[in-house]
Each structure stands twice: as C-alpha cells, then as structure tokens.
VEXTOR-459956 format. One line per 3 residues: their letters; for each residue x, y, z of N, C-alpha, C. Coordinates in pm, whole numbers, plus 50000, padded with zeros to 5 digits. Each point is the difference from the previous one (the first is absolute). Example, Ala and Ser with C-alpha at 12.3 -4.5 7.8 and 13.67 -1.06 7.14 Angstrom:
! VEXTOR-459956
AS> 51319:49431:50780:49911:50119:50000:50090:50120:50000; 49965:50105:49928:50082:50119:50006:49923:50109:50073
//
This chain:
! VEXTOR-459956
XXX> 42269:71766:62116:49920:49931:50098:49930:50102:50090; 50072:50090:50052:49951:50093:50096:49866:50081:49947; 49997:50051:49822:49901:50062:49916:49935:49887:50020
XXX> 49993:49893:49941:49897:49892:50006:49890:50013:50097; 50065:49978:50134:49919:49967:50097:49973:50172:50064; 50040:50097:49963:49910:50119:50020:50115:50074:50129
XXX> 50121:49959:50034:50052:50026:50083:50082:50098:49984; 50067:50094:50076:50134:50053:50049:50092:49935:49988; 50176:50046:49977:50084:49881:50023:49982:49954:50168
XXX> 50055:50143:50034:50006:49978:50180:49885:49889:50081; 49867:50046:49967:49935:49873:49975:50035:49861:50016; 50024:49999:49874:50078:49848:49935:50065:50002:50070
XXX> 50112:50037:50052:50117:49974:50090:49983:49901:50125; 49869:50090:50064:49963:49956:50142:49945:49928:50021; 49890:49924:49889:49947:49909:49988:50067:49823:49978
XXX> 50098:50002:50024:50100:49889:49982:49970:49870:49852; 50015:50124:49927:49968:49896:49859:50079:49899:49970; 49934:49887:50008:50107:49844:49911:49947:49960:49846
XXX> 50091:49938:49954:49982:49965:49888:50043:49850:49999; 49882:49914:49984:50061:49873:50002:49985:49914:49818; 50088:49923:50005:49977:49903:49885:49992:49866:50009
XXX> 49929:49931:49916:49985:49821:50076:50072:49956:50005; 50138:50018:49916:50106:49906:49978:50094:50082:50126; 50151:49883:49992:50074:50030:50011:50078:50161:50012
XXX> 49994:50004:49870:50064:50144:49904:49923:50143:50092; 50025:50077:50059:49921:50125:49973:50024:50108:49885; 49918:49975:49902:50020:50045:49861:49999:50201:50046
XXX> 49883:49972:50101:49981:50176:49967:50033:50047:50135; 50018:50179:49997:50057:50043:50126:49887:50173:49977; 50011:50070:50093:49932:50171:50028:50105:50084:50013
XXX> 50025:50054:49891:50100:50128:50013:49944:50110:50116; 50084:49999:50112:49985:50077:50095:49942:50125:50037; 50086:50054:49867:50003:50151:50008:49861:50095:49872
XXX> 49960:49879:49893:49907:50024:49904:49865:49915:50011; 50041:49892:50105:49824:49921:50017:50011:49921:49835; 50107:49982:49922:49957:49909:49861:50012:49868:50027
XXX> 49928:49927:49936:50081:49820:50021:50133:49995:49876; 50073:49925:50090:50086:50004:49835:50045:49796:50074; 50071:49978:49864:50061:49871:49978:50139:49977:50105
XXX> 49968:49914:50097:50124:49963:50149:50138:49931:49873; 49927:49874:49942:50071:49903:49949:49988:50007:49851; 50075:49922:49895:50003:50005:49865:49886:49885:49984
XXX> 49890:50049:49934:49876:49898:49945:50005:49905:49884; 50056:49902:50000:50053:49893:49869:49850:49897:49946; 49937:50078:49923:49896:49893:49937:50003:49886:49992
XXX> 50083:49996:49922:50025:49861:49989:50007:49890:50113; 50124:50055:50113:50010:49884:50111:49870:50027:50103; 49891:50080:50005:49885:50020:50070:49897:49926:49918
XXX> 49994:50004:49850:49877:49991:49945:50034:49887:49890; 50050:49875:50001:50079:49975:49882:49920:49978:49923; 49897:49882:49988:49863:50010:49878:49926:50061:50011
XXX> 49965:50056:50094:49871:50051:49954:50000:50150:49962; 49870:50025:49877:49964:50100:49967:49994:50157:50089; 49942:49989:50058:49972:50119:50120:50072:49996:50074
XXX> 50104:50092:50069:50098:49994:50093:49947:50109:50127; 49941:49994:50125:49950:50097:50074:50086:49933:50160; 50041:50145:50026:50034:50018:50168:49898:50066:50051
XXX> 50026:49887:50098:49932:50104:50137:50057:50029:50078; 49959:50091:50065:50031:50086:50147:49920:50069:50105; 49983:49987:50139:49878:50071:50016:50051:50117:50122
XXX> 49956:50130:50007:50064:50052:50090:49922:50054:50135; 50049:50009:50103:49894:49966:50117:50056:50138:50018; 49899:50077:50101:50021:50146:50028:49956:50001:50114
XXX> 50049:50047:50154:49952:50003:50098:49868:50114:50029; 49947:49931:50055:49893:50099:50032:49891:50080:49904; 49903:50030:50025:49873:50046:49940:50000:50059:49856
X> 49990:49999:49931:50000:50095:49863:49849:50046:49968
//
C-alpha cells in the first residue's frame, strides 16, 4: 500500500490510515511494520458468494491528509 500510493512507511504511519469493509467482517488489515495489506479474517467463497459467478470484495482505505 505504502509503494502504491508513492509513500514512506513513516509517512503511512502518520497519516492515520483505515481500512474499511461494507460488511460486518473486516476481511483486510496493514501490516505495520511493511505497509502490505494482508487477509484480517479467513475468506469462505462460498458463504460470501454462494451463486454467483464472480466473487469480488471490497475495501476502501482512507489516508489522512494530502497525497
């Protein structure tokens, strides 16, 4: 995340990054110390997506201040 958006970690740090998800679940979390997204919770296709073809999460992450 931090490469993405062109940043420093320290950066990232200070900028009070959230990560939200629509549901319930917060599927994803920001490893502290590397700026990666990784997986909070176990992602079960099936009980998220049961018929249908295409299975997509979202998440959107808000970053304080100017970039």
């Amino acid at each position: 995340v931090a490469k993405d958006l062109g940043l420093q970690l320290p950066a990232l740090r200070e900028r009070d990054l959230s990560i939200s998800d629509k549901g319930r679940t917060q599927y994803f979390s920001l490893h502290g110390k590397t700026g990666h997204l990784l997986t909070a919770e176990r992602i079960d296709r099936e009980q998220l997506c049961e018929s249908m073809h295409q299975c997509v999460l979202r998440c959107e992450l808000v970053v304080e201040g100017e970039i």
